[in-house]
N, C-alpha and C positions, 0 to 999 in steps of 0.2 A: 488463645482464641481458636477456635473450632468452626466450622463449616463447610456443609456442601455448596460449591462452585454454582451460581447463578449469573452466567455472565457474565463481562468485560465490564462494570459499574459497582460502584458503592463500596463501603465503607468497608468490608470483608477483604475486599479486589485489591483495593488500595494498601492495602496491610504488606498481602502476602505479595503484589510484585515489588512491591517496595524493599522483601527480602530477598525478593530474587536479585541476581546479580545484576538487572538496571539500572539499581543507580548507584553513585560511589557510595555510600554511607547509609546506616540502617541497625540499629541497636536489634530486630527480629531478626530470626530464624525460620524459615519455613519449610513444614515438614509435610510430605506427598504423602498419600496412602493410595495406590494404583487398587486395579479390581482382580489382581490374581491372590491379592491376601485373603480374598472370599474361598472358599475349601470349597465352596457350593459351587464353585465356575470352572466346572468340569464336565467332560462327556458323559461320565459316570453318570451325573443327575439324569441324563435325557437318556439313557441304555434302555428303561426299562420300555419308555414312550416310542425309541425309536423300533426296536425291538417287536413291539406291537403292530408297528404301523408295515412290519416287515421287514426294516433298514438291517442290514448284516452291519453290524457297529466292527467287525476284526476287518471287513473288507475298510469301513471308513478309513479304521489308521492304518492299514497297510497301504492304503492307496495313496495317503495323504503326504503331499508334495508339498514342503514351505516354500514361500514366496521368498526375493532377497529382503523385503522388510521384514515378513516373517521369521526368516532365521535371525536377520541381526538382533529383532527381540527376543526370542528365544537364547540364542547365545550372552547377551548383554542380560537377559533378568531371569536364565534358567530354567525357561516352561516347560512343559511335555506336548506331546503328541496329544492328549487328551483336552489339556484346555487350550490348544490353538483351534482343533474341530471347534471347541465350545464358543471361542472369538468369533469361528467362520459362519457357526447357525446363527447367533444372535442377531451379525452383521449383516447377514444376508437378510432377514426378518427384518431390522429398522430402515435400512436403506428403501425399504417401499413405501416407507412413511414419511422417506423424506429426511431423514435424520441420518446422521452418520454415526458408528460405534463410538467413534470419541466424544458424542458427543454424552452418552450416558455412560460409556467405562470408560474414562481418561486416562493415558497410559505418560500422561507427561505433562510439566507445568504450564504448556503451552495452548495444549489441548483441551482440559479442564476449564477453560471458560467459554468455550463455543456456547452461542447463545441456545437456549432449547427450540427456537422456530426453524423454518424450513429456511437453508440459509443459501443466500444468493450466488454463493460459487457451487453450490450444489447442480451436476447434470445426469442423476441417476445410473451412474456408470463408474465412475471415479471417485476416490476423496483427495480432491484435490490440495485441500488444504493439508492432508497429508503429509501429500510430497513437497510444500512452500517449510512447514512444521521440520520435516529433516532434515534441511538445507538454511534453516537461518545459522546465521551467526552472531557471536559477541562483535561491536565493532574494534577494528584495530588501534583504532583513538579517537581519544573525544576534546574538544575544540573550546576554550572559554571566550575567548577572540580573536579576530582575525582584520589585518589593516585593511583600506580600502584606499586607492589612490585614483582621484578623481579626475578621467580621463579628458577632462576639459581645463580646470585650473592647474594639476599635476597636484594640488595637495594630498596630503597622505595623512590619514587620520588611523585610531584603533577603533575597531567598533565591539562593544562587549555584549556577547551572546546571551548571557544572565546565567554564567555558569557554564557549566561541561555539558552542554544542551546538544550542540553540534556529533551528533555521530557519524564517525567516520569509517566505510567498509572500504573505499578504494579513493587513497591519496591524487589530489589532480597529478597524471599525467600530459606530461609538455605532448602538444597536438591533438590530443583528444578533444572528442569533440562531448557538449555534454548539453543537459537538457535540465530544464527545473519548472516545480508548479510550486505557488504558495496558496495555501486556504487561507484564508484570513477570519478571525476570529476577536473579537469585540474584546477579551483578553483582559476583565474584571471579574471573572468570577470566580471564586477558589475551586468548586467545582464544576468550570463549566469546558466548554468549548477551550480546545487550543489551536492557535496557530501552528500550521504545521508547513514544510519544506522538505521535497523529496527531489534528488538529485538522480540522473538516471542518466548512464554513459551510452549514448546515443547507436554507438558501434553494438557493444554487448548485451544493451538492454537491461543490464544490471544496477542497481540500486549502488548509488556512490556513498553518500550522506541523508540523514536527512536531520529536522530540527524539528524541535515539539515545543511549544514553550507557550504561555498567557503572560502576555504585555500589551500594550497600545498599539496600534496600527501603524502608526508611525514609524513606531521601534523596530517591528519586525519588518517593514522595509526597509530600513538602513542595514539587520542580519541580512535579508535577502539578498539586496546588493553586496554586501562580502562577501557571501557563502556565491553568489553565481561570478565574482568580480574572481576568486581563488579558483574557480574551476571554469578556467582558461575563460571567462567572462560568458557561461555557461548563457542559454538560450532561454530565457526566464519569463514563464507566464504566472499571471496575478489574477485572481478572482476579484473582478472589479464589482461586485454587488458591496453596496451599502460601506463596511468596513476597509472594504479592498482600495475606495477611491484613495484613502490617504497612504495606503501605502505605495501606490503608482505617482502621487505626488511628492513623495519620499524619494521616489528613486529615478527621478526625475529633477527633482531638486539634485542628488549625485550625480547626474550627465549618465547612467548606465546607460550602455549604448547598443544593448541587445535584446528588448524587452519585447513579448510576443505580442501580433496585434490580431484582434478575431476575426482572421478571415471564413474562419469557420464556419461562424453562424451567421458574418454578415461579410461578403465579400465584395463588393462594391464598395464600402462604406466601411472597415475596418476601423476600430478600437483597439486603445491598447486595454492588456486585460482580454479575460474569456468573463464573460457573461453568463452567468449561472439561472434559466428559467427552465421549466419541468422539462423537454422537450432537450435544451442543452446538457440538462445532465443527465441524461435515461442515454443520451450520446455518448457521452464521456464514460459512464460505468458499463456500457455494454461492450466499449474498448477496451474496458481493466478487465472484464470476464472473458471473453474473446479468449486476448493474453495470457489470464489466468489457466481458462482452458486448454489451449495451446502450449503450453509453460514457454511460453516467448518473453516473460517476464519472468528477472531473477531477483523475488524479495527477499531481502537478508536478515530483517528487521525482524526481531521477534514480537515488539508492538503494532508493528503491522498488518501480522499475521494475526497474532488475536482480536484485534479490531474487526477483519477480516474474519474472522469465526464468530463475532457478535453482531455482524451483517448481514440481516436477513431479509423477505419477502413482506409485511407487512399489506394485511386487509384493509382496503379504503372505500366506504361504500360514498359515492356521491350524491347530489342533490336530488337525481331523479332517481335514485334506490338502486342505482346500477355500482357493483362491486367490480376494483381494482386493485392489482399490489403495486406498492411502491415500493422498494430496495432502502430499506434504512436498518441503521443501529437500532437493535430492539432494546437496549441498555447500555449506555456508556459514550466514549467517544466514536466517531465514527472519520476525524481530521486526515488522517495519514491515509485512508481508503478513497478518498475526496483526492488529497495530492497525489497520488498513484493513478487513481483514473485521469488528472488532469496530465498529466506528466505523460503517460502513453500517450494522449490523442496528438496532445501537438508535439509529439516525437518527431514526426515525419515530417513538418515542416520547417525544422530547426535549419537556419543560413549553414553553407558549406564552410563558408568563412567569415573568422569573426575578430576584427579591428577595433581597439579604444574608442580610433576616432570615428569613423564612419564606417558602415556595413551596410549592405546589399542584402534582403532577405526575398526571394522567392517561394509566391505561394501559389498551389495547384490544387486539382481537386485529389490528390494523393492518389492516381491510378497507374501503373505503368503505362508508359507508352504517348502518356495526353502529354499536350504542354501545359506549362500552370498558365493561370491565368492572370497574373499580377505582379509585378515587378516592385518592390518598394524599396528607395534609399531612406537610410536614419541619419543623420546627423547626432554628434555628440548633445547638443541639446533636447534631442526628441524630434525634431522636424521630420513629416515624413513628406517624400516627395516621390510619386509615381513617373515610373521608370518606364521601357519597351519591352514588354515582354521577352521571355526567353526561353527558349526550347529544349535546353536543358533542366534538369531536377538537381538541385546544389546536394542532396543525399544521394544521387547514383553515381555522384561525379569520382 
């Protein structure tokens, strides 16, 4: 099979990461053709044009200083001095379009599916996605189940992930504290939407595990509860729109005893569960760009980065003819970009400390300095019972 890269979607996509080293097993092979096998992708082509316009092309490469990403590729794939100039004219040209060079000459498997619109971690300065692209990793193991021992009956049960789903970049640590979001995902359609789970070590900001998987709502909150029950009974928030209710009745039916409730969007009057309306999620994804920008998040995940490169700006013209962008997957999934922005927002208000039986979670407006403004006891059951305020922040403590 043959193709040029269109995206993070469809039947092409699925082929070739399927040979990528993601998943255990895969009868394909997948083979890259980068853009310095072009003989054409050199300074040479432009000598003559630049030449014209006056440019000293000997002053170009004598002057011409690689960057450290630049030499690593240089030295890793051999180039010259002529076609990294050629890299720097093109990239300097699309970048005002809005586009980044990887996303028309992809120089790696990860990069090759960046959507072609204008993409939402883009801030005409950076490619951000870049330096996420550099820094993923293979995970250090992958999980087919994991027990759960129900911190109200003490029964102890296995729960099966549906396979080696669970990826794992950094094994629970005793003490750590740790943070998780689930998207929840209707989880019938071969191609459709997955449920996904990103685990994020609250200290580091780094990306622990996370899980991808299409099953029943139900299902994936009984994973949820082992994957947050194994990481030290991690701080675990649920997309409670439409599919999400059953799986907060899932994990609730388990007694979890650490489950996030939306002070967020509604502080008075908290839910468990983050509540997904336009307004809440332009919230939560301006958290994950923020972060992104900032590189205050460390994603490891190479599917979440290209998800993340098929996450763009999208045209919405409304009722009375007036045009707006929305931030969506212009093709493909968009699940793991969903858990990631959910996963940073309520970072900050994750309990200091966190008990089987009963936990104390303090919630504030996340400023330094304020008090929060709410105190809530959990009971193993779910009971929440409002507390006296407190003037300490359980995250400065």
């Amino acid at each position: 099979m043959e193709s040029t890269p269109n995206g993070a979607a469809g039947q092409f996509y699925q082929y070739a990461t399927d040979a990528m080293p993601l998943v255990p097993v895969s009868k394909w092979t997948v083979a890259f053709y980068p853009w310095w096998l072009e003989r054409k992708y050199t300074l040479l082509t432009y000598t003559q044009v630049l030449e014209d316009a006056g440019v000293n092309v000997e002053h170009l490469r004598f002057d011409f200083r690689p960057s450290p990403a630049e030499e690593t590729l240089m030295n890793r794939e051999g180039l010259n001095v002529d076609q990294m100039i050629w890299r720097r004219l093109q990239s300097a040209d699309l970048i005002k379009t809005g586009q980044y060079f990887a996303q028309e000459y992809p120089e790696d498997l990860l990069s090759c599916w960046l959507a072609s619109g204008v993409c939402f971690f883009h801030d005409d300065l950076y490619d951000h996605l870049a330096y996420y692209r550099e820094n993923v990793k293979q995970p250090a193991e992958r999980r087919s189940n994991l027990p759960y021992e129900d911190p109200a009956s003490g029964l102890v049960s296995s729960i099966s992930l549906f396979g080696p789903n669970l990826q794992v970049w950094e094994p629970p640590i005793p003490g750590q504290q740790y943070v998780a979001f689930l998207d929840v995902s209707a989880g019938v359609a071969v191609d459709g939407d997955y449920s996904a789970l990103v685990v994020l070590n609250a200290k580091s900001r780094r990306t622990a595990a996370t899980l991808r998987v299409r099953t029943l709502p139900q299902r994936v909150g009984m994973m949820a509860g082992a994957v947050g029950a194994w990481y030290n009974w991690a701080f675990l928030g649920v997309e409670r729109n439409s599919y999400g209710q059953s799986c907060l009745e899932k994990l609730n039916e388990m007694h979890y005893p650490n489950l996030y409730y939306d002070v967020i969007n509604n502080l008075t009057h908290p839910e468990q569960g983050w509540y997904t309306s336009p307004s809440s999620r332009e919230l939560m994804l301006s958290k994950l760009r923020e972060a992104v920008f900032n590189h205050t998040i460390e994603i490891l995940d190479p599917v979440a980065v290209i998800e993340m490169g098929g996450f763009s700006w999208k045209q919405v013209t409304g009722r009375s003819g007036a045009i707006t962008f929305r931030p969506e997957a212009e093709r493909g999934n968009d699940d793991l970009v969903i858990a990631l922005a959910g996963v940073i927002t309520i970072a900050p208000y994750a309990p200091s400390r966190v008990k089987s039986g009963r936990i104390s979670i303090v919630y504030g407006t996340g400023e330094p300095g304020r008090s929060p403004d709410l105190r809530l006891a959990v009971d193993a059951s779910g009971v929440v019972q409002q507390e006296l305020p407190s003037a300490t922040y359980p995250w400065l403590r």
